[in-house]
Every structure is written in structure tokens, then in C-alpha cells.
TIFIDO-313303 format. One record per atom (N, C-alpha, C, O, CB): x, y, z. Coordinates in steps of 0.1 Angstrom, whole numbers, plus 5000, padded with zeros to 4 digits. Glycine has a CB too. Example, Ala and Ser with C-alpha at 12.3 -4.5 7.8 and 13.67 -1.06 7.14 Angstrom:
BEGIN
513249435078;512349555078;513249675078;514249675085;511349555090;512849785071;513749895071;512950005079;513450115080;514149945057;
// end
This chain:
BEGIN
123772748273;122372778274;122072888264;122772988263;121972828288;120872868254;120472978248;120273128255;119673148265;119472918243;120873268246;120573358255;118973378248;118473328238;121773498255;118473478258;117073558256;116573618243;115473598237;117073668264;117873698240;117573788227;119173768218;120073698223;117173988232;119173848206;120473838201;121173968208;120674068212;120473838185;122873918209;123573968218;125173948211;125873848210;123173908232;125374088207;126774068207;127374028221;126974058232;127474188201;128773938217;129473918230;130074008235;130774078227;130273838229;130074048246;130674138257;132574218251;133574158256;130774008275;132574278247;134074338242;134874418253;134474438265;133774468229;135774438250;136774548260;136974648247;136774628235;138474478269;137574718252;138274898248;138374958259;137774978270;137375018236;139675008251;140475098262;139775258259;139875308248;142675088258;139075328270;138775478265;139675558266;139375668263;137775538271;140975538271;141975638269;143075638279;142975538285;141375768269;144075708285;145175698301;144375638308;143275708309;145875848310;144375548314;144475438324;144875438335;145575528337;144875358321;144675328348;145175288354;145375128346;144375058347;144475328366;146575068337;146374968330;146174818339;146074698334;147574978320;146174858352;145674718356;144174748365;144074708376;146974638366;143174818358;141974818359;141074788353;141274758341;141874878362;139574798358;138574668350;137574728350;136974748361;138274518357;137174758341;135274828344;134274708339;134374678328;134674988330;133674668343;131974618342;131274678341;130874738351;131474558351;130574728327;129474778331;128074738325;127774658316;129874898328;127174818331;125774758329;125274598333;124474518327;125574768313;126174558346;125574438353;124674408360;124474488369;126074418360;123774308360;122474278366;123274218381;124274148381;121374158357;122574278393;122974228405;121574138412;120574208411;123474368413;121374028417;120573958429;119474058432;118274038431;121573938443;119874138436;118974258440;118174278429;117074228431;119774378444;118374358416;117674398406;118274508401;117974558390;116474428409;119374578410;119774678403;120674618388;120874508384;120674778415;121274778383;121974768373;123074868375;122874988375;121274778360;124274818377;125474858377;126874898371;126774868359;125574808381;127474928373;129074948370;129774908382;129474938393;129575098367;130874828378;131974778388;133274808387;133774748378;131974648388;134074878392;135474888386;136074778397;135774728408;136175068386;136774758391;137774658398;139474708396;139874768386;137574478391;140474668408;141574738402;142574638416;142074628427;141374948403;143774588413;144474538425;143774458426;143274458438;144774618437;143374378419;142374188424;141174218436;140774128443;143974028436;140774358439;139774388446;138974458435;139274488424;140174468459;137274478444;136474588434;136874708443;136974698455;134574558432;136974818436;137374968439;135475048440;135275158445;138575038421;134975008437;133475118435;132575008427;133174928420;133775278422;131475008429;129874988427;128975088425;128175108435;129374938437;128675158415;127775238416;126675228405;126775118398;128375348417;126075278402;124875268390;125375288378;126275368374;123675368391;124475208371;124875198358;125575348351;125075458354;123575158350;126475338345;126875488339;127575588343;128075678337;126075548337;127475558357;128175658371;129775608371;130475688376;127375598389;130175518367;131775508364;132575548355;133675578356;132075408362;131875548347;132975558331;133475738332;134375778326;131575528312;132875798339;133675938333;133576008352;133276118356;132176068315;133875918358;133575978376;134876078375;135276088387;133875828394;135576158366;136276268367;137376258380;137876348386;135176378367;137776068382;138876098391;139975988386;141075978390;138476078407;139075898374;140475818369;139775738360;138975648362;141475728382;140475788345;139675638338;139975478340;140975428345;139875648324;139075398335;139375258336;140575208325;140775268315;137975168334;141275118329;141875048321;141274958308;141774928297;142374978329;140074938312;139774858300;137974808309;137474788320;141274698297;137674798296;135674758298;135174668294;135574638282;134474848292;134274578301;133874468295;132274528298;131774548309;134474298303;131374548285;129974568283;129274438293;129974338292;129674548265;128474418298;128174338306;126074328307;125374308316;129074388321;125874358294;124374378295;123674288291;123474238280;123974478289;123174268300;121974128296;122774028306;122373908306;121874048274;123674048314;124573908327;124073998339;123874118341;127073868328;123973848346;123973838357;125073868361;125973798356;123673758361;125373948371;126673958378;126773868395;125973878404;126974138379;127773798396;127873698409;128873678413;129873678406;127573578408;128873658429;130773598434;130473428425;129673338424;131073558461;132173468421;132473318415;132073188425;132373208437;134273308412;131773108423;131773008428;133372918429;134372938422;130672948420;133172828437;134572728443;134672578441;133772528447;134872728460;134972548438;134872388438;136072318450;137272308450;135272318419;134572288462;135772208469;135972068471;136572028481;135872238482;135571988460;135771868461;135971788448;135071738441;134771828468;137571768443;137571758432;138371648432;138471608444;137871868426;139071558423;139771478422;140671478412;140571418401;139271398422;141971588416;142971608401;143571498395;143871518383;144171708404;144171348402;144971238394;143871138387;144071048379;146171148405;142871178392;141871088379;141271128371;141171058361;140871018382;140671258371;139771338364;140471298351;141671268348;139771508367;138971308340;139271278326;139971188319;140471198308;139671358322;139870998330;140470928327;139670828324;140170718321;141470908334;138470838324;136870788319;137370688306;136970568305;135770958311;138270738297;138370718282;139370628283;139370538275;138670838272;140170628291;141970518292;141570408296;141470378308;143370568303;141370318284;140570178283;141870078286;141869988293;139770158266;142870138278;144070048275;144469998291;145669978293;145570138265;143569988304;144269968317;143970018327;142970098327;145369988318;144869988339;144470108351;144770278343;145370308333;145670088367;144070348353;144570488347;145770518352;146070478363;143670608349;146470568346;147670628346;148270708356;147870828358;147670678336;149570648364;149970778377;150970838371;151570938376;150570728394;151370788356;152670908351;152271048355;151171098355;152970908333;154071108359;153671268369;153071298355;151971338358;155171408377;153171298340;152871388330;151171368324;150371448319;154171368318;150871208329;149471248328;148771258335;147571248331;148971198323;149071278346;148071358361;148071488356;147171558355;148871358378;149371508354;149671688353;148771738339;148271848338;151771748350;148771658331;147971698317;146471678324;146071778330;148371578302;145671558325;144871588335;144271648342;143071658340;144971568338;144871708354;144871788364;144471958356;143472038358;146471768371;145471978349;145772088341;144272098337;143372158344;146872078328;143972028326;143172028313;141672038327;140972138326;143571848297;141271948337;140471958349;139772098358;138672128362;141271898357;141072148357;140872298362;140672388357;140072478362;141572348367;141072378346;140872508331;139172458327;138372548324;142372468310;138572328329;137472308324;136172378337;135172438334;137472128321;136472348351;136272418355;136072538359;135172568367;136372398355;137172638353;137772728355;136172778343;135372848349;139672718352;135972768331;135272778324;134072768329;133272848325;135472718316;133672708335;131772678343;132272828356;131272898360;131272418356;133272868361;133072978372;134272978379;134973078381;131972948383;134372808383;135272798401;136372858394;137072808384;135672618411;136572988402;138173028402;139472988414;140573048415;138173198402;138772848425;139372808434;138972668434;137772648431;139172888445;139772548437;139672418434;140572348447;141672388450;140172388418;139872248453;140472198458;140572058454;139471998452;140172218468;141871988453;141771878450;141871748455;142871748462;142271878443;141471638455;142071528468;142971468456;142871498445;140671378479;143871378462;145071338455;145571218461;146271248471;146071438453;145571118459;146070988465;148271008465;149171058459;145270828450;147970928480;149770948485;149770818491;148870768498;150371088498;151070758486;151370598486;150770508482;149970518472;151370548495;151070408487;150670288477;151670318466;152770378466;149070298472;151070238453;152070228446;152770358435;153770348428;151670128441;151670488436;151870618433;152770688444;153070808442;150470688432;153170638452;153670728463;153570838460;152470848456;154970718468;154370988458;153971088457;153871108447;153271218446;154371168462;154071028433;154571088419;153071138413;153171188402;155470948408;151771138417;150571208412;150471378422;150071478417;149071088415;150871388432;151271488441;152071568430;151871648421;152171438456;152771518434;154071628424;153571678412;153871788408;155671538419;152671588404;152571598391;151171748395;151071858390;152271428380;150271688403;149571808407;149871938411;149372038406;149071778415;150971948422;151672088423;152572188410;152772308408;152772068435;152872038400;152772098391;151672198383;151572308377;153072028387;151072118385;149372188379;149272318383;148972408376;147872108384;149572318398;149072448407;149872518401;149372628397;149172468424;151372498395;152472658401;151872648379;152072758373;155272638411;151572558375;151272628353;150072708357;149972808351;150672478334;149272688366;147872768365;147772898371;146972978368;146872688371;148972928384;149073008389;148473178380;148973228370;150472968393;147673228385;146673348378;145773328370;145373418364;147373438370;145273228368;144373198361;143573098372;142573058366;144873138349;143773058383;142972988387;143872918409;145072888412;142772858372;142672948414;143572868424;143672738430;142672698437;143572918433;144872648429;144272498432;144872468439;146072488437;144272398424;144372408453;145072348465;145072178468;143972118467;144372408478;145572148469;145572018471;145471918484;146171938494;146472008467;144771828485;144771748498;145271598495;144871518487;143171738504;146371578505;146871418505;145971348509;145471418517;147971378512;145371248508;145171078507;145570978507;145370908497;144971048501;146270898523;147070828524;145670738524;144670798527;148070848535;145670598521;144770488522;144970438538;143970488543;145170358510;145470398545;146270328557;146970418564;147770488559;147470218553;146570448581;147370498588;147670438600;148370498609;146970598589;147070268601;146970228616;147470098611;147370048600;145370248626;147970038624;148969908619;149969928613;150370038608;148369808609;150769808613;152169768606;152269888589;153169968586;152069558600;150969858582;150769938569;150670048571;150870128563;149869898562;150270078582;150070218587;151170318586;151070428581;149770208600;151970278590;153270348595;154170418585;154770518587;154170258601;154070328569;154370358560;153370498552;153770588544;154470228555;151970478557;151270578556;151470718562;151470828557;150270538560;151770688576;151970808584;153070898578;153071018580;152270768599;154270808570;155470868565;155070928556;155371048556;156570808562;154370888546;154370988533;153371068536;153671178530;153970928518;151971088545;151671168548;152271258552;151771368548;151071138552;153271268559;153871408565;154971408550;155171528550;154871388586;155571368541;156271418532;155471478523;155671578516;157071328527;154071398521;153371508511;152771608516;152171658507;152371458501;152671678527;152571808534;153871868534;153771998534;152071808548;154971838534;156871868533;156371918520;155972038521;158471728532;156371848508;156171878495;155072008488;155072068477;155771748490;154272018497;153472108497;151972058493;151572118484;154072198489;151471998497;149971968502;149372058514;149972068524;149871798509;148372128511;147972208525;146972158533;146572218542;147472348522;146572038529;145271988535;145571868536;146071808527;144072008528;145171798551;145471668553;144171568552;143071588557;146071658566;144371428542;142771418539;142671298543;143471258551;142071438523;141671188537;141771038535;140470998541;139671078546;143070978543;140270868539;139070768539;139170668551;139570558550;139070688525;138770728563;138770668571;138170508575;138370418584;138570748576;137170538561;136270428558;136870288557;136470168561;135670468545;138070348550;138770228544;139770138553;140270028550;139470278531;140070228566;141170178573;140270108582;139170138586;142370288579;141269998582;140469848596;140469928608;140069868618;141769668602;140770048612;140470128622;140170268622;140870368625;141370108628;138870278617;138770408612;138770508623;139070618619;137570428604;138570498635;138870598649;140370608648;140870718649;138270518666;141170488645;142870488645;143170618633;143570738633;143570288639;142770548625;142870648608;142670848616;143370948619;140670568592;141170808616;140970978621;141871058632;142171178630;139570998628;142370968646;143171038660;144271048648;144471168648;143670938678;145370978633;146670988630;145871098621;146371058610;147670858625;145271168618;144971228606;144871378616;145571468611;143471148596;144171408626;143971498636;145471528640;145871648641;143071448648;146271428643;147271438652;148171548638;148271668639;148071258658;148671458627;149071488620;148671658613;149571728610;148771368615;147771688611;147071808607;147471968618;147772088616;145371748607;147271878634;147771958644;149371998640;149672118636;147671868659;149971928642;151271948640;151772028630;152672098633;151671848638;151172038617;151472108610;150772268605;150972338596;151572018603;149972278614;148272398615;147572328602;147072428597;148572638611;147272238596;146372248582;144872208581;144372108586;147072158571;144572268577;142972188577;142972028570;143671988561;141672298566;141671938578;141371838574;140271838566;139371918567;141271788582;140371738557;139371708548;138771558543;139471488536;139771778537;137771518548;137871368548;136771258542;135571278545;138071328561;137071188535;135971148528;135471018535;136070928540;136271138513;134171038534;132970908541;131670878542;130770968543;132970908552;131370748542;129870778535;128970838544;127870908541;129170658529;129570808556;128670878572;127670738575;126870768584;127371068568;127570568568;126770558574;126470488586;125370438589;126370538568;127670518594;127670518608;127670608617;128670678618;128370468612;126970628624;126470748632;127570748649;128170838654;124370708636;127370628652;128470578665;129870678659;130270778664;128870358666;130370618649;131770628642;131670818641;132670878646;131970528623;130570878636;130771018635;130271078648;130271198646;129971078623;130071058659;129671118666;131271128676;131771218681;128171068672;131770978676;133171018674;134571078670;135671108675;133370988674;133971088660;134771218649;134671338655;135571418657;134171228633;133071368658;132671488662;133671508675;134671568675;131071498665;133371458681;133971468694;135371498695;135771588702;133671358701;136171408687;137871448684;137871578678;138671658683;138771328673;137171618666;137771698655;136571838665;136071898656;137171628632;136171888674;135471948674;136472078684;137072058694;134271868678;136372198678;137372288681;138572308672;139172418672;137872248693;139072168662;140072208656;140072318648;139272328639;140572128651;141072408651;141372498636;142772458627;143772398629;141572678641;142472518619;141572568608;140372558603;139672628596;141872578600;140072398610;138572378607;138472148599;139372078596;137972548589;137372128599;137371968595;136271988585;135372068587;137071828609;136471898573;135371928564;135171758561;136071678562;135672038550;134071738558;133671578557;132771598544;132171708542;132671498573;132771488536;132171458522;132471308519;133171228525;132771538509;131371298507;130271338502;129171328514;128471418515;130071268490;128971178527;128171208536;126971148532;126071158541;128171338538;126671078521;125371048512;124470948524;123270958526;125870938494;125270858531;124770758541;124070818546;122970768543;125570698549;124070968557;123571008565;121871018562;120970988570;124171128568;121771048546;120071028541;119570888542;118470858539;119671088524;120370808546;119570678548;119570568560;119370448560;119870618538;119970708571;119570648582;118770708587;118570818583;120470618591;117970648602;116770668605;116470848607;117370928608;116370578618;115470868606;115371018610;115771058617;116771118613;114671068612;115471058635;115871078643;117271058647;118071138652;115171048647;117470918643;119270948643;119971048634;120971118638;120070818638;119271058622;120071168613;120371278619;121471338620;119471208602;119071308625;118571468630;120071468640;120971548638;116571488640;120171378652;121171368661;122671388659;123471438666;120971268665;122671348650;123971328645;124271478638;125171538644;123971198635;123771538628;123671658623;123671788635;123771908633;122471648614;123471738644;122771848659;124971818663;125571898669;120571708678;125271718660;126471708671;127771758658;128871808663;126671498680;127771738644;128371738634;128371928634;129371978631;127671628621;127372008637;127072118639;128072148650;129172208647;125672128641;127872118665;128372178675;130472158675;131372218680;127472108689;130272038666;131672078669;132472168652;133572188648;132471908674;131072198648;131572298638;132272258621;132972318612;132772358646;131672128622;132372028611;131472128600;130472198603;132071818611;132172108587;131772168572;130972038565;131671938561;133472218561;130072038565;129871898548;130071958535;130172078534;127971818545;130171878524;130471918516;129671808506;130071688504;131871948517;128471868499;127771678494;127971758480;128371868477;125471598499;127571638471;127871588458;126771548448;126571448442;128671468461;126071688448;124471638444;125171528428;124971408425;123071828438;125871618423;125871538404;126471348408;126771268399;127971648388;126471308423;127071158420;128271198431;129071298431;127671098400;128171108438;129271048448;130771038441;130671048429;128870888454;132171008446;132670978439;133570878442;134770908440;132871048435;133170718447;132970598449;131870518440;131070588434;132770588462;131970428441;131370338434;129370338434;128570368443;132070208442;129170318422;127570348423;126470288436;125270308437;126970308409;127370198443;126270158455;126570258467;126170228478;126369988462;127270368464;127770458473;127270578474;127270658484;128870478471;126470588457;125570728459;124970768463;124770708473;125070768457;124170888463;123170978473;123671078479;124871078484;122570918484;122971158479;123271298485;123271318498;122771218503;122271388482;123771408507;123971388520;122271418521;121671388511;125171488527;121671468530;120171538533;120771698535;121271718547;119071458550;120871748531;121071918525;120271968540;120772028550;120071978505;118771938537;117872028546;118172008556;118272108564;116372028545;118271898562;118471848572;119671928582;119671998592;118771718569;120871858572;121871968581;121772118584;121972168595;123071978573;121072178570;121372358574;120172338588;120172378599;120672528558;119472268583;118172258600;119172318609;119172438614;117672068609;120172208610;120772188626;121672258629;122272238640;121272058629;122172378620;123272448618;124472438611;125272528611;123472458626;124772288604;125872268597;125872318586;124972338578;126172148595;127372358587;127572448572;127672358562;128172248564;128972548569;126872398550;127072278540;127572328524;126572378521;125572198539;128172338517;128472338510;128472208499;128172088501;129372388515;128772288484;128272168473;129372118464;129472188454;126972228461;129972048464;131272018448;130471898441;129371848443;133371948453;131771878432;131371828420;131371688420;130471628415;132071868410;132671608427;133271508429;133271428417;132571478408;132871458439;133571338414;134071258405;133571318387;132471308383;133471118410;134871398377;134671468368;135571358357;136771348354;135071628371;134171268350;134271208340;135671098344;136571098336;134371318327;135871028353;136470908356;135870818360;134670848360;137270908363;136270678366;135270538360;134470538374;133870438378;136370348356;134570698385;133370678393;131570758386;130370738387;134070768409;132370828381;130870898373;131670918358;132570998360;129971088382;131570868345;132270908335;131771048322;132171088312;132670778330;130371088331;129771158325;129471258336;128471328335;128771098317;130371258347;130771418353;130971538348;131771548338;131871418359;130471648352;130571738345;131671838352;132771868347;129271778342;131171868361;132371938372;131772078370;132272178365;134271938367;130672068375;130172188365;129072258381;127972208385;128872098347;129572368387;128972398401;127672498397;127272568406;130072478412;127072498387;125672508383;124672438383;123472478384;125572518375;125272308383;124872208381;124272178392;123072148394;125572118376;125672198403;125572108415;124172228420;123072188423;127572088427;124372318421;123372418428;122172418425;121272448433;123572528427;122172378408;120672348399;119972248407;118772268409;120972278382;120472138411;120071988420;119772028431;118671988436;121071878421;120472098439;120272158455;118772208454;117872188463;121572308461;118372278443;117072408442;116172278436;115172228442;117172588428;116672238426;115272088417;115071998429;113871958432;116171938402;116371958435;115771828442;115771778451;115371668455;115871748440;116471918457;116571908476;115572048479;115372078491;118671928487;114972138467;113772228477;114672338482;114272418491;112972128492;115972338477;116772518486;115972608476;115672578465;118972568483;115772728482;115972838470;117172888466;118172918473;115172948472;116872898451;118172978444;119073018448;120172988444;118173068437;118873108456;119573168465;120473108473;121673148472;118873238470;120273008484;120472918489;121372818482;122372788488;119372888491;121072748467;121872668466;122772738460;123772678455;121472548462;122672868458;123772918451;124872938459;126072918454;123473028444;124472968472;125373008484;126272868485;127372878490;124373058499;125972768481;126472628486;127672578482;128472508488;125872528482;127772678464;128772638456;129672768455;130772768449;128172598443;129072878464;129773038461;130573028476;131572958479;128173228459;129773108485;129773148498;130573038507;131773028511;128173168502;129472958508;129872828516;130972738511;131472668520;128772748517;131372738498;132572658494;133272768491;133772738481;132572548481;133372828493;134672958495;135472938510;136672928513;133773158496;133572918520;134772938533;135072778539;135372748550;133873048549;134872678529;135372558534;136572518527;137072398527;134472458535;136972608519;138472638513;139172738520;140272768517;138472678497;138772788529;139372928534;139973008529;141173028529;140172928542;138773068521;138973168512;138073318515;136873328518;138473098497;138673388515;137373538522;136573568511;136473568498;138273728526;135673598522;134373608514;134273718502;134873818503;133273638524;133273698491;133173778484;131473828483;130373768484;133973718473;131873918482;129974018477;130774118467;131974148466;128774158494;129374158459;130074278449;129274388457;128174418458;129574278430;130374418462;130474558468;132274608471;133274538470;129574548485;132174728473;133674778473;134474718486;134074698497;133674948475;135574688479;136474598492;137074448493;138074388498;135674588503;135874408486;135774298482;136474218473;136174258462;134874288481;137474098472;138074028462;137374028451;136174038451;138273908464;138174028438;137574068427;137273858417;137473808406;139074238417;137073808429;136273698422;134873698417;133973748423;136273598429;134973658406;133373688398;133073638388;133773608379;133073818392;131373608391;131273528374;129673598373;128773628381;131273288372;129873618358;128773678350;128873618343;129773598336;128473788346;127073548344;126273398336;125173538327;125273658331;125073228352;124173488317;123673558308;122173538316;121573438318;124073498293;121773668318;120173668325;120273728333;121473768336;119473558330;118873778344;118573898350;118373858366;118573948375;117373958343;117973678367;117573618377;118473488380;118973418372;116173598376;118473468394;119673408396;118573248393;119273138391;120673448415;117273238394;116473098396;116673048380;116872928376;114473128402;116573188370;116873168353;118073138351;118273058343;116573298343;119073188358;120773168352;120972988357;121372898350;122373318363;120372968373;120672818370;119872708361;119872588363;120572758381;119272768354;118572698348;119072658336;119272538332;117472758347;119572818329;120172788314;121072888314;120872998309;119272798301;122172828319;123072948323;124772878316;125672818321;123072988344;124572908300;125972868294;126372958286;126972898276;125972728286;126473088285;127273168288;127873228296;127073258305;127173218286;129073258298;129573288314;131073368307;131673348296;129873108327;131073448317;132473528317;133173518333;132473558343;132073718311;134273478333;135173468346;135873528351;136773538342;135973408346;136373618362;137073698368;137673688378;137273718389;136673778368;138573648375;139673598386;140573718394;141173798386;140973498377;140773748404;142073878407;141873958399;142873988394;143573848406;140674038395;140674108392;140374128374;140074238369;141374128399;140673998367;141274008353;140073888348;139773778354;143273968353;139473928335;138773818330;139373688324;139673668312;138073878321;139573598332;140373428326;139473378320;140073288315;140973298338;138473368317;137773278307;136473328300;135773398307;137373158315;136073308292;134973298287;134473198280;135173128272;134873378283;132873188283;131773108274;131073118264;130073058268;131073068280;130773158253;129573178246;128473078241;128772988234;129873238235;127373088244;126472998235;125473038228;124673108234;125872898242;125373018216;124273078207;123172958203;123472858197;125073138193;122172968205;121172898197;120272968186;119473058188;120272848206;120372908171;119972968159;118972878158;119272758161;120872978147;117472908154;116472818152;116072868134;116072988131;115072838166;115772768123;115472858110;114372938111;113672948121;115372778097;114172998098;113173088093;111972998099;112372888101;113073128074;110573018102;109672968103;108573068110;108773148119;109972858109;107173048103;105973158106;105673138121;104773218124;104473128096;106073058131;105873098143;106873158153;106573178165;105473008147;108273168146;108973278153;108373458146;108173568151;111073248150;108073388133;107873538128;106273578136;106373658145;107773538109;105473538134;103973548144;103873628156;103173718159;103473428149;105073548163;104673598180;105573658183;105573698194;104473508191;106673698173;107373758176;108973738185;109873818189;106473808180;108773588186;109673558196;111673618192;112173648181;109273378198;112173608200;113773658198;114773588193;115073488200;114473698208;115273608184;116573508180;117673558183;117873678184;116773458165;118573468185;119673488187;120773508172;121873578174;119873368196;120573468161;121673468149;121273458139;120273388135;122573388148;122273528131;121773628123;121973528111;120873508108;122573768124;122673468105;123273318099;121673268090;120573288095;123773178117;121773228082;120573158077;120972978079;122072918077;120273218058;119772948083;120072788084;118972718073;117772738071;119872718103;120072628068;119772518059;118572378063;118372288054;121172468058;
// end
């Protein structure tokens, strides 16, 4: 996104003895309006105070400063609905896409770092187990997790197709080996099994057994079928999260409303997909956003399908997803920001973050003063993972010489003469 005015990019320097694994921010725009300093130190923030009030507080200098004037300062956002063994296979014409472990893991890799760049410093991924991949896209994913490890956090959820019947059984096995292997989340498409009540009691049973949270994908557009779900999954911890959910906006009102009233009490998470479903295009649509928070369901926003042959012009991009929640479901800013920050933090079971002292030092500072302006044109961004800046964005826009920037005065960004 173009910035406002011209702006050098944000630098560090060291001002002198240190604590060398500490972080100053300073001159950050907060939600509120103030303008701040943040120190951060130990993957937590240490102090918040007003602009200028850090740098010399006469009890310990910072390790190192990132100028932060003219950003928004924000908890990072999460991406909980991702797809690591397909992402970025849009382009692999020559065939099916590929389950070699090395191009999932290239994939996977190259998937999370792209994200990692728009904010999410936490990713959850679904990941198909059996069939004819049996675990070898798993593996190639936990690979992913342990190269990324500090730079980003990625969890993974298995995806058995089949858990009921003769085919089933073969399902039920690699399901419990790719939790052995390390999957923390038990997932799958109940949609797809000739018994989707069968599918959900082996997927509950399964998840019990091992404490892990469920995560499950469906279009919802049976109401009978989820009010059943509700009913099984309602009490479990660590918790049941259901996506994308798009069906639910296209059944009748009153049933919706009902269903959302029972998907609430037993505490289920949604998780919708404003940028595109990630199934086939007669699958799309958004869950009804308003609808649920109505009724009390937590809802949360991911990206789902990032540039493979379900959307190939995915972006993966949770600005995006929050930009759409405020354009075209009517949240305010605030609101859909929470969808992709707050609320996909705690349907990853991740503790919460605010910038205030105490708090995990996840963070992203987008360029602007207002959070309704940053989703708008918000493509600069700086990343802060545990404490430590993993990424940055810059974007400049140069417009040439011409008598109506000069007239009114308006701001450029660069300094460069254009041809």
C-alpha cells in the first residue's frame, strides 16, 4: 500500500550496554490514539509507556530500536485455516500436484514465510493422511515446522478422508499414527464420509484419547447433521472448531438463526473464509459472520485455499480476510480485525495478546494511524515474533513531476525522478 508521506524505513541501532536480547519500539500509533514506546524483552512486552519515556528510564538500556513513526502498532494476527501440502501448486500443470515429502516441504516452507510477511506469526495447517500420500505430506510438513521454528509457529491438523466402514479402518490407523508423528490437531471432512455422524463419533473418540483439539471442515449445509455435531462435540476440551461453514448463509433464516443459537451453546469456534472457500467453486460463500456473533459463536477469519487449483489467485493474506468482514459483512474495523488477531489466536490456543506489559511479544506494525486506514492500504508491515522482528514489508509509490502534486501540495513518497 502506498504510505501517506515520504518515510524512511524504520532502522535499528544499538544506543549503547544492553540487555542484547531486547527491543524498543518507539513512537507507535496504538487503537486508542496514543503514541508510544514499547520495550519488549524475553518474547514478552516489559513496559508501555509514552512516547520518549523509554529510551533513557535510567534503569536499563534497550538492546536495539526499531523507529516506528507513522505505524500502526497491533497484536499479530493468526492464520487458522491454511492448507500446507497444496499451497502454491496453482502453477504444476505437468499433473496432479505433487506429495513428494520435498515438495510439500518446499511449499509448506515458502507458504508460511509468505504469510509470515502479511502478519500471521502462528499458522495452522490441515494436511491430508492416507490414501495414496499416507503420511509422506505430514512428515514433509513437520518438516516445515521444526526449519521455521523462531520465525514463525506452525501446527498442523491430520485429514483422514474415511473413518467408517471397511475403508474406514484403514483411516482410523493412520489417523492415530499421524498424531504418534506429531499432528496436534485431529481434523477431516465429515462431508465426504458415507457416514458423516460415523466420521464425527471416530474423529471425537479419537481426539479424546489423545487430549487434542478438533478441527473440521464442512459446508454446514445441513442443519439436522450440525445440530448433531453440536450435541456430540459440546463440552469437549480443548475445544471443536468447524470451517469454512459457507452453507449456513444459505439456509433459511430462522433455521440459520437456530442452528447458530445450538453451535454457540456447545461452544463450537467457526472459522469462515471471506477470500473463497477452499473446495470447489460451487462450494463458496461465506459463513453469515453477523449472524453467528448474534448468537454468541466465536468466529474467527483464515485464508483457506493460497493459490492452489481451489482459489489459484489466493492470497493468504489476513488483511484481506478482515478488509471483507468490514466491506461486506458490515463488522467494524475493529471487529473484523479481532477475527484474524484475537479470535484466531484463541481457536489456535494461543494466549492472548494486547500491547500492554505482560503480554506475548506478538506484533505487527502496518503503516498508518487508524486501524479502518491500515485495512484499507496497509502494505507495509513490520513483524514481531517472540519478541524479535522476522519480517519486513516496504512499499513505495512514486508518482512523476506534475503541476497538480505541486499545486495542492499533496505528499510523495520518492525522491527518484521518473521517466
Amino acid at each position: 500500500m502506498p504510505d501517506s508521506q515520504p518515510q524512511p524505513p524504520p532502522s535499528s541501532s544499538s544506543p549503547g550496554p544492553a540487555d542484547p536480547g531486547s527491543l524498543l519500539l518507539c513512537g507507535a500509533h496504538l487503537t486508542d490514539g496514543r503514541t508510544v514506546d514499547v520495550r519488549l524483552s524475553g518474547g514478552r512486552i516489559e513496559a508501555v509507556g509514552t512516547a520518549g519515556s523509554l529510551t533513557g528510564d535510567g534503569t536499563r538500556a534497550c538492546g536495539s530500536r526499531v523507529d516506528l513513526g507513522g505505524y500502526l502498532l497491533l497484536p499479530a494476527p493468526a492464520e487458522p485455516h491454511a492448507h500446507a501440502d497444496t499451497a502454491l501448486s496453482a502453477d504444476d500443470r505437468d499433473g496432479p500436484v505433487s506429495y513428494a515429502a520435498e515438495d510439500v516441504q518446499r511449499r509448506a516452507t515458502e507458504a508460511a514465510l509468505l504469510q509470515l510477511g502479511h502478519g500471521a506469526t502462528a499458522l495452522r495447517a490441515h494436511v491430508r493422511v492416507g490414501d495414496v500420500q499416507e503420511l509422506n505430506a505430514l512428515a514433509a510438513a513437520l518438516q516445515a515446522r521444526r526449519s521455521l521454528r523462531g520465525l514463525t509457529e506452525l501446527t498442523t491438523v491430520a485429514m483422514p478422508r474415511l473413518l467408517t466402514g471397511v475403508a474406514g479402518a484403514d483411516g482410523l490407523a493412520v489417523l492415530r499414527d499421524a498424531l504418534k508423528m506429531g499432528a496436534s490437531v485431529v481434523g477431516g471432512c465429515p462431508d465426504l464420509d458415507p457416514d458423516p455422524t460415523g466420521y464425527v463419533e471416530a474423529v471425537l473418540e479419537v481426539a479424546s484419547e489423545h487430549g487434542c483439539p478438533v478441527d473440521l471442515h464442512t459446508d454446514a449445509t445441513d442443519p439436522a447433521r450440525l445440530s448433531r455435531l453440536a450435541a456430540m462435540a459440546g463440552g469437549l476440551r480443548p475445544g471443536v472448531t468447524l470451517s469454512p461453514c459457507g452453507g449456513l448463509g444459505r439456509l433459511p433464516a430462522d433455521v440459520a438463526a437456530r442452528t447458530a443459537d445450538q453451535l454457540a451453546a456447545a461452544g463450537i469456534t467457526v472459522v469462515c473464509l471471506p477470500q473463497g472457500g477452499c473446495g470447489g467453486a460451487e462450494r463458496r460463500g461465506t459463513a453469515p459472520v453477523r449472524l453467528l456473533r448474534a448468537a454468541g459463536v466465536r468466529v474467527a477469519a483464515g485464508s483457506g485455499a493460497l493459490q492452489d487449483v481451489s482459489n489459484p489467485v489466493g492470497r493468504g493474506d489476513p488483511f484481506e480476510a478482515a478488509y471483507l468482514l468490514a466491506s461486506r459483512h458490515g463488522l467494524r474495523p475493529e471487529d473484523a480485525y479481532d477475527c484474524v488477531s484475537a479470535w484466531a489466536r484463541a481457536a489456535l490456543g494461543l494466549p492472548e495478546v494486547r500491547v500492554e506489559a505482560g503480554f506475548p511479544a506478538e506484533l505487527l506494525a502496518v503503516r498508518g494511524e487508524r486501524l479502518a486506514s491500515a485495512l484499507s492500504l496497509a502494505y507495509s508491515r513490520i513483524v514481531v515474533h517472540r519478541g524479535r522482528v522476522v519480517a519486513r514489508t516496504s512499499a513505495v509509490r512514486e508518482y512523476c513531476d506534475s503541476a497538480a502534486t505541486a499545486e495542492l501540495g499533496l505528499p510523495r513518497q520518492g525522491r527518484g525522478e521518473l521517466s
